[in-house]
N, C-alpha and C positions, 0 to 999 in steps of 0.2 A: 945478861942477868935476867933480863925481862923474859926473853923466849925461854929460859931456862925454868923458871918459875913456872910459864904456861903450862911446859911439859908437864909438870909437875902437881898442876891443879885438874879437878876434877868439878866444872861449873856446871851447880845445877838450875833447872829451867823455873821453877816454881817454888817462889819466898813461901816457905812453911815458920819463919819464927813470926810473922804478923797475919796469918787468916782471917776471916770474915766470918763470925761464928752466930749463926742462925738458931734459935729455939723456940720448942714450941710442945705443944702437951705431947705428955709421953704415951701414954694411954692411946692418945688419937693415933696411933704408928707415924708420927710428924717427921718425914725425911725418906718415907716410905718412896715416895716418887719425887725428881725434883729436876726444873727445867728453869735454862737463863732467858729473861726477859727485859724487852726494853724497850719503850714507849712516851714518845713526849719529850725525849729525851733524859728520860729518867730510868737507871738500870737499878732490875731487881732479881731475885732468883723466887720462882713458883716452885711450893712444898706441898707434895700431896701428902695428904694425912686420911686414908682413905677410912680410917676407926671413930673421925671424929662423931661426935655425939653422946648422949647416955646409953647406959649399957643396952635398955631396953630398944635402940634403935640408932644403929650406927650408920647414918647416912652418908658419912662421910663429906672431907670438903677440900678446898685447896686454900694455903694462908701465902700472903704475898709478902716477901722480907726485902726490906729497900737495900742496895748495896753502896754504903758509901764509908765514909773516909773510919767512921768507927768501929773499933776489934766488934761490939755485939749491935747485932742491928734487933729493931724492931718489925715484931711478924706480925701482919693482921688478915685474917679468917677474909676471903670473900666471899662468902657466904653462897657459894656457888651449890652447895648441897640442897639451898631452900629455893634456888631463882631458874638454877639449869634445868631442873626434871619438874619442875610444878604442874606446866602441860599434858606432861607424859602418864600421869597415874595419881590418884589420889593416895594409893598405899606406897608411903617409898623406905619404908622400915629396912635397916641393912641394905641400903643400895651401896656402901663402900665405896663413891666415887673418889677421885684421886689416885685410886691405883695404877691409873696408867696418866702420865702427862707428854704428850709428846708436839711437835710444830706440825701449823695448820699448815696449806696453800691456798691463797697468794701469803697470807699475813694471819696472827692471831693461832690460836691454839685447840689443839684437843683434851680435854677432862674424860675419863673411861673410868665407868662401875662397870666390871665385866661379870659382879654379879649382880647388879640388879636382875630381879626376878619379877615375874608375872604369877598372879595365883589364877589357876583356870580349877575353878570346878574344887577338890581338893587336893590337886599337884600345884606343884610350885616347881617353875623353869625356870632355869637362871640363861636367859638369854643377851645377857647385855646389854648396855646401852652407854653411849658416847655424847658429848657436849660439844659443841663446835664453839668456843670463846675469843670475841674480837680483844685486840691488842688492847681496847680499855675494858676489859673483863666483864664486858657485857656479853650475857648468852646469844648467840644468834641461833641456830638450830640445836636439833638433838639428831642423832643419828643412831637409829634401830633396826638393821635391815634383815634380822633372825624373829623381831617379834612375833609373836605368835597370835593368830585370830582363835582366841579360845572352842572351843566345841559347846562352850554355857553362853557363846555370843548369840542370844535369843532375847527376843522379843513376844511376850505369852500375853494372851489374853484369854481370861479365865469367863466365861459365859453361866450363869446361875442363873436357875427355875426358880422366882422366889413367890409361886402360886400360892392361892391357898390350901393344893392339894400336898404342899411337902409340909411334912410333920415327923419329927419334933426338928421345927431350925435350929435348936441349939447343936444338931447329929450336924449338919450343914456346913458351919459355923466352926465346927472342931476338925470338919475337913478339911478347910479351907489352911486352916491355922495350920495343920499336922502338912500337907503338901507345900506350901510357902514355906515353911521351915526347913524344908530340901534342897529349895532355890537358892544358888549363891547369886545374892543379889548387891548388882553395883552398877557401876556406868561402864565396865568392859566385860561384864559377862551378862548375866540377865535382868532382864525387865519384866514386870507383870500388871497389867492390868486387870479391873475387874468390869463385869458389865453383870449388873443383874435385872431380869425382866418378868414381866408375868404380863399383861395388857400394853404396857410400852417397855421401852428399853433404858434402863439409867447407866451412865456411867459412877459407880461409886468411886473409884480413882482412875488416872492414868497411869503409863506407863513412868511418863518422868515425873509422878511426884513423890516418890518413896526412890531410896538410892540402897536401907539395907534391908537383907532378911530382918531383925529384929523389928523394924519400921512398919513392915507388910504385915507381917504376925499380928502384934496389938491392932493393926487398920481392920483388919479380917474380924476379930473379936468383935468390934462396934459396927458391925453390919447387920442392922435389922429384914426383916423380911418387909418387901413388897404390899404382898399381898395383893389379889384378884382372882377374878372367876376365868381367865383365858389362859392361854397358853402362848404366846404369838413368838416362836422360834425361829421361823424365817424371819422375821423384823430383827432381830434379836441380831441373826447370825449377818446380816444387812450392815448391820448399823455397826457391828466389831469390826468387818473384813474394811470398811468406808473409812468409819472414822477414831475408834481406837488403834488401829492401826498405821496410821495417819504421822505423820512429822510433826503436826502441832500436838501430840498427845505424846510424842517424843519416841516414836518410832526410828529406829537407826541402820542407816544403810548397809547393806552386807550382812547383819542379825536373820536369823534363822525364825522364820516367823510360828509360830502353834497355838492353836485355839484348841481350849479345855468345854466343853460344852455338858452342862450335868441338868439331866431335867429328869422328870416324872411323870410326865405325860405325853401324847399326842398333840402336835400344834393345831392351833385355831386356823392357823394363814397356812397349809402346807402347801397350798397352790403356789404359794410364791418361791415353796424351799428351791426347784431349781435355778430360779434366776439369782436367789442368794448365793447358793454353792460356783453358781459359775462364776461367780464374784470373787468368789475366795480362792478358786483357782487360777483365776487370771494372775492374782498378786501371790501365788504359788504359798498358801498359808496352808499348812499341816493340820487336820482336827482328829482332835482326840474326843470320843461322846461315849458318855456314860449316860446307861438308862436305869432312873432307880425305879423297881418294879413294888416298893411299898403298897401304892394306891389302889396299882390292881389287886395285888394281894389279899388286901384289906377288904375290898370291896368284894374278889373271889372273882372278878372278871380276868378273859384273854388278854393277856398282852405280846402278844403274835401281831401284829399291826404296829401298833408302839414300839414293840423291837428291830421290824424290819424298817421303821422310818428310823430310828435312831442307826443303824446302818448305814444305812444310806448316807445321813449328816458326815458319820465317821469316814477320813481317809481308807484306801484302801493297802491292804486286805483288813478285814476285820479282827482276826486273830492278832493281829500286829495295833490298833487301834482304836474299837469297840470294846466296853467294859461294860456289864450290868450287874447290878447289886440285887439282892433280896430287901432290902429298905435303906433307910437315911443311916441309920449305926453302921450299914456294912460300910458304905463308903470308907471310912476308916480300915476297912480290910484290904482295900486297895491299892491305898498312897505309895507304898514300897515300890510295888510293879507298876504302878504309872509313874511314877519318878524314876525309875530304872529305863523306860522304854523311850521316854523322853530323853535321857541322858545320850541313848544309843540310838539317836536317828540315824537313819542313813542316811550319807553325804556328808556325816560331820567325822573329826577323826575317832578312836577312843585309845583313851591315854592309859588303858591295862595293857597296850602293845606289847610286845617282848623286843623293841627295837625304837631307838630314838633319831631324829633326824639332825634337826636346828633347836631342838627344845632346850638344851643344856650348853650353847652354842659360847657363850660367854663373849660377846663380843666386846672388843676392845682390851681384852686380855693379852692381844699382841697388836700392835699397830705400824705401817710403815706410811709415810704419807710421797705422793706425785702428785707431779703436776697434773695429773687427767684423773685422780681420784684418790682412793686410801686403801692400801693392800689392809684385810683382818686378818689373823689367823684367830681361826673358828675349834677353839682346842678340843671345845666338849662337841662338839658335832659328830653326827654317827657315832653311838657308842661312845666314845672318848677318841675315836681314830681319828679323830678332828683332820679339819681341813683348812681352805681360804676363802678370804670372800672379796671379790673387789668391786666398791663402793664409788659408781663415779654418779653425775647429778643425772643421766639419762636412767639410772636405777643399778639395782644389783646384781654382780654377777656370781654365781655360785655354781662351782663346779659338783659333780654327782660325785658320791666316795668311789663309780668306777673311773671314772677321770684318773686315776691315781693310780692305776690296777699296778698297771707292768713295775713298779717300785712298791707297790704295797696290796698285795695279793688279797682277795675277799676271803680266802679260809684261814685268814690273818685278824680278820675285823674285828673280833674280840677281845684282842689282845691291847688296846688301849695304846695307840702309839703316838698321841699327845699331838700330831701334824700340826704344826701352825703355832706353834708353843713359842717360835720366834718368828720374825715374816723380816725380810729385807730386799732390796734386787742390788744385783752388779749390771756393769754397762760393758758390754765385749767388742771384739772387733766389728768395724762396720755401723759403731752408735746402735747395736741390739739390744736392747734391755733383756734382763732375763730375773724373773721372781725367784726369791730363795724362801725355802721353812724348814723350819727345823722339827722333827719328829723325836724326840729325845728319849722315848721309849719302845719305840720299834725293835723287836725284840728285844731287850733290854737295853741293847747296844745302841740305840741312838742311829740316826739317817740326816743326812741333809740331802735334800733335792733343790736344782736349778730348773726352772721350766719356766715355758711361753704360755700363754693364757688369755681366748682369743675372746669377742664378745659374744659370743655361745657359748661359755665355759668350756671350750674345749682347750684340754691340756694337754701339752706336749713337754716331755722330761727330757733336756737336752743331758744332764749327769746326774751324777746321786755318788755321794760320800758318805762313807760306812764307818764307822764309831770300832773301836777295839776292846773296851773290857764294860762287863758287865755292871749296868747301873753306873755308870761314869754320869750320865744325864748329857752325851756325846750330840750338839745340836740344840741346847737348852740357848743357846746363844748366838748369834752370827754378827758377820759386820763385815762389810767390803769396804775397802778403804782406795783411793786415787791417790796412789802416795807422789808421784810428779805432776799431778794437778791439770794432765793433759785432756780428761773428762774420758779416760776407759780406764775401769776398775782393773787397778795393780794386784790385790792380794786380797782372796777371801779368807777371814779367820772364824773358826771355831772352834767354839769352847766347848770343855765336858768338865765342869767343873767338881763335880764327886769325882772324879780317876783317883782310886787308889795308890797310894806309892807306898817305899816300906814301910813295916807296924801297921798296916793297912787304918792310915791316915788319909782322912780326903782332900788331898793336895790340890787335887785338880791340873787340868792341861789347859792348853791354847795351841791348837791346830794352824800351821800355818799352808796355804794353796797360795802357790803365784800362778799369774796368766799365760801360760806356753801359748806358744805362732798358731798350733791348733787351734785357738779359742778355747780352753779345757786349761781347769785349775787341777795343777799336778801339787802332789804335798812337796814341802820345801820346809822338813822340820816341825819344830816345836818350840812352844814359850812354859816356862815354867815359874815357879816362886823360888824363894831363898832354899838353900840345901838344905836345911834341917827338916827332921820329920815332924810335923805338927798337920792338924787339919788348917785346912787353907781357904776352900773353894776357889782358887784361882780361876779367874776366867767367868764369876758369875757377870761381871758386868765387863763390857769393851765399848769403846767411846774414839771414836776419832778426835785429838786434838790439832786445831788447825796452824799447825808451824810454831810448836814451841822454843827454840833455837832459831829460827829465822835464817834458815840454809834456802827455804822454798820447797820443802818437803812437808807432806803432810804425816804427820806423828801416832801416837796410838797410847791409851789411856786402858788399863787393865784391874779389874777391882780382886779384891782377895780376901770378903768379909771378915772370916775365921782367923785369919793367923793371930801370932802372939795373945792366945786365950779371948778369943773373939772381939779384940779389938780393930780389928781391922787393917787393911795396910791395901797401899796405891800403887802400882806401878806407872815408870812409863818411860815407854822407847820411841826411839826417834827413827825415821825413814830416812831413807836412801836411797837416792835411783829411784827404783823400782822395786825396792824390798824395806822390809825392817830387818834394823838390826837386833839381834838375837839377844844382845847382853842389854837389859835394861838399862837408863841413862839414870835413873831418880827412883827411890823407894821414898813412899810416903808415908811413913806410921800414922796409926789411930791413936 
C-alpha cells in the first residue's frame, strides 16, 4: 500500500503554504535585486531597492530582512547609499544603487549603481560604479574602473593687471564674473585661482577655496583694484607658476594646468620674463595673454612692443592663445572664444565626438565574480556594442571593440548589440575556464559567445550561439550549471525571454547546451512555461538551486515574471546525470 501511494504522489521540493514574506517601500523598486546573507551566524536576505530616496534624487540603497522563524520579517535600510559612495563624488543624485547585488570573493558582497554618472563639463556619463561590502555591511572599497578623467579636469589661474593704468575696473571685474560663469566648477573638474598684481603679486584666492561656479562669481565681484605706478609681470607670472599652483593652494595631480594672464601694459621687470616662462614650462602650464590696448589707445601711442611681449607670455602659436582687445569693455567680447579654446585644448578629449568609448560603460550592470577578479559586462560601451571588463587587484583589463571582430563585425558597431548584458564563465574539459556574454541584440536575434581573455585583453572566441527569432532578447541571460558536482560545467542555458509563441505572446524560452567529448556545448532542446498562451518572459531570471531533492544533483530555478496577469510564477527542475530534466518538478505561483 505504501509503494503504491508513492506511485501515486507527486512531492514537491519547496513549502509554499508557509514563506518568508519580506517588505519594503514600493516606490523604492524594493525586491528590485535580492541576495541570501549570513553572518554571525545570523541569516538574512539583502534587498536592493535601487529607487530608494525622494523623487528629486534616487540614490538608491540596500535594506537587510532577518530570516527567521516568522511568516513577515522586519527590513531595515543600510544605509549603504549614504556610506558606500561618499568618497567617490560629492554629487550622487540618481546613483540607483542596489541594482545589482551579487557575492564578493573571498567573503562579503557587491552593491552596483550602473548608473551612477559623472558630470564633465555639460555631458553626463553614466559610467558605473560598484561597492565592494564586508559580511557586517561595512563598505570597504568602491570599484570604478570605466570612470572617466573629465577634459574640465583643470587647474586655472587667472593673472590680473590691477595698475593704475586699467580703467574703468568695474569692465575688469565683469570679465572676470562673465568667464568664471563658464567654469564648471568642483573638486572633479575645475579649479580657478586668482592672482592680481600691479608693483607686487597678491593672491586674492586659491584654488581650493571656492568648490562652485556660483562661489567664484560673487568672490570676483568683491575684488578691488590694486592699484600702482608699475607693472611687474614677470614677478606676477613667477609667483603663479611657484606657488598658486602649488599642492598647498590645492593644485591636483593629473589636472590640466592654464594660466589666464590680462594686462595693459608693458612690464617693469621684463628682464626676468624669460626665467619666469621657463618656469611655467618646466611644470608644463598652458598660458593664455590677453593684451588690452586701452592705454595706448588713450594715450594715441604704439603698442607694437606691448604686443609682441604679450606674445611672447602667450603659449604657442599665437592664433590659438593670444587675444588683444581695443579696451577694458572689450574684454567682455571675448569670454565665448576663450572659454571655447580653453575647453578644446589639445591633449584633452572632446565630448562633441561622434563616437563613445567607456563613457556610457555602466558598470556593474552585469557582474560575475572569481577567484582572481570580477568579469563586468560593460553594456553601454562603444556605442551600446558594449563589451567586458575584467577587474582583478593588479588593475583592469579591457578588451578593444576589435577584440570581438570575428563574432561581431565593425560595420555592425551601430547597431547596439548590448554585449555583456549578462557575463558568466563554464569550466570545460582539462579545468579551462572559458567567459561567457551575452549580446541580446545583435542583430536583433540575440549571440552568446564563449571566449578566453588573456592579461593583454586579448580575446579568443572558442563558440558563439546564435538566438532564432527576432527580438526574443536571445542571451539577455546565461547560467552554466555543474549539475554532477564534479567541477566541469554540465549544461549551459540560455534564455531569450521575449520569444514569441502563439497570439504573438511573450512567452519566452530556455535554451538548453550540454557539454559533448569535443568541449563544445551542442543544443539539447528547450525549457518552456505552462501551455497556455499568455505573456510570460520565461527565462528572465535562472538561478542554480543547490540539490533540492537531495539525489546529489545540482537543480535549476527558472523565473517567469508576467504569467497569470503579471503576477508572476517560479519554476523548477531537477538534474540528472549530466542533464536536466525537461518537465519541470514545482511550479510556484505569485
Amino acid at each position: 500500500f505504501i509503494l503504491l501511494l508513492q506511485a501515486f504522489c507527486q512531492c514537491f521540493n519547496i513549502d509554499v503554504k508557509h514563506p518568508r514574506i519580506f517588505t519594503g517601500p514600493e516606490e523604492a523598486l524594493f525586491g528590485f535585486s535580492v541576495l541570501q546573507h549570513e553572518a554571525g551566524g545570523e541569516k538574512s536576505m539583502l534587498v536592493g531597492a535601487p529607487w530608494d530616496g525622494p523623487p528629486s534624487n534616487r540614490k538608491g540603497d540596500v535594506y537587510k530582512c532577518v530570516v527567521g522563524e516568522e511568516k513577515y520579517s522586519n527590513c531595515s535600510k543600510v544605509n549603504l547609499g549614504e556610506t558606500a559612495l561618499q568618497n567617490v563624488s560629492k554629487v550622487l543624485r540618481n546613483s540607483h544603487l542596489g541594482m545589482t547585488l551579487t557575492p564578493d570573493s573571498p567573503d562579503g558582497f557587491l552593491a552596483c549603481a550602473p548608473l551612477w554618472s559623472q558630470e564633465c563639463g555639460t555631458s553626463m556619463f553614466s559610467t558605473g560604479i560598484c561597492a565592494s561590502v564586508s559580511d557586517d555591511l561595512e563598505p570597504r572599497e568602491t570599484i570604478a574602473p570605466t570612470e572617466q578623467k573629465c577634459k574640465t579636469f583643470m587647474d586655472i589661474v587667472i593673472v590680473v593687471d590691477g595698475s593704475n593704468s586699467i580703467y574703468p575696473w568695474s569692465e575688469v571685474q565683469n570679465f572676470l564674473s562673465n568667464i568664471l560663469s563658464k567654469f564648471h566648477i568642483s573638486s572633479n573638474q575645475m579649479q580657478v585661482g586668482i592672482i592680481q598684481y600691479a608693483e607686487i603679486a597678491v593672491h586674492e584666492w586659491s584654488m581650493k577655496d571656492y568648490q562652485t561656479t556660483q562661489e567664484v562669481v560673487e568672490a570676483a565681484k568683491n575684488i578691488s583694484r590694486q592699484e600702482g605706478r608699475e607693472t611687474r609681470t614677470a614677478d606676477a607670472k613667477n609667483i603663479s607658476c611657484t606657488e598658486a599652483f602649488s599642492a598647498e593652494r590645492g593644485a591636483r595631480e593629473g589636472a590640466t594646468k592654464v594660466m589666464i594672464v590680462v594686462t595693459d601694459g608693458e612690464s617693469h621687470d621684463g628682464d626676468s620674463l624669460p626665467a619666469a616662462l621657463e618656469e611655467c614650462e618646466s611644470r608644463n602650464i598652458t598660458r593664455y595673454a590677453i593684451a588690452v590696448l586701452g592705454y595706448y589707445i588713450r594715450k594715441g601711442q604704439d603698442p607694437e612692443t606691448f604686443i609682441d611681449e604679450i606674445k611672447y607670455i602667450a603659449s604657442d602659436p599665437d592664433d590659438k592663445y593670444f587675444f588683444n582687445v581695443t579696451d577694458e569693455a572689450a574684454l567682455n567680447d571675448i569670454v565665448d572664444a576663450l572659454g571655447d579654446r580653453i575647453f578644446t585644448l589639445e591633449g584633452t578629449m572632446g565630448y562633441n565626438q561622434s563616437t563613445f568609448h567607456m563613457e556610457m560603460s555602466q558598470v556593474g550592470f552585469s557582474t560575475h565574480t572569481l577567484a582572481d577578479g570580477i568579469l563586468f559586462g560593460i553594456v553601454g560601451a562603444y556605442d551600446w556594442d558594449g563589451g567586458v571588463l575584467m577587474d582583478r587587484a593588479s588593475g583592469p583589463i579591457i578588451p578593444s571593440r576589435e577584440a570581438f571582430e570575428s563574432e561581431f563585425p565593425l560595420e555592425l558597431k551601430n547597431h547596439a548589440a548590448y554585449l555583456g548584458y549578462t557575463v558568466s564563465s563554464v569550466v570545460i574539459g582539462d579545468w579551462k575556464r572559458l567567459y561567457v556574454a551575452g549580446a541580446p541584440r545583435f542583430k536583433h536575434k540575440g549571440k552568446v559567445i564563449l571566449f578566453e581573455l588573456n592579461d593583454y585583453g586579448d580575446v579568443e572566441i572558442m563558440q558563439a550561439l546564435n538566438g532564432e527569432q527576432i527580438g526574443s532578447y536571445y542571451g539577455s541571460e546565461v547560467l552554466g550549471l555543474d549539475v554532477d558536482k564534479d567541477g566541469i560545467t554540465d549544461v549551459l542555458l540560455v534564455a531569450a525571454p521575449m520569444f514569441l509563441s502563439s497570439g504573438n505572446k511573450e512567452a519566452g524560452k530556455v535554451y538548453i547546451y550540454t557539454l559533448s567529448g569535443e568541449q563544445v556545448f551542442v543544443s539539447n532542446g528547450t525549457l518552456t512555461s505552462e501551455g497556455k498562451s499568455q505573456d510570460a518572459r520565461f527565462g528572465y531570471a535562472l538561478a542554480a538551486a543547490p540539490d533540492l531533492n537531495y539525489d546529489g544533483f545540482t537543480d535549476l530555478v527558472v523565473g517567469a515574471p508576467l504569467e497569470d496577469d503579471h503576477r508572476g510564477a517560479v519554476y523548477v527542475y531537477h538534474g540528472q546525470d549530466i542533464y536536466i530534466i525537461h518537465n519541470y518538478k514545482q511550479r510556484i505561483e505569485g
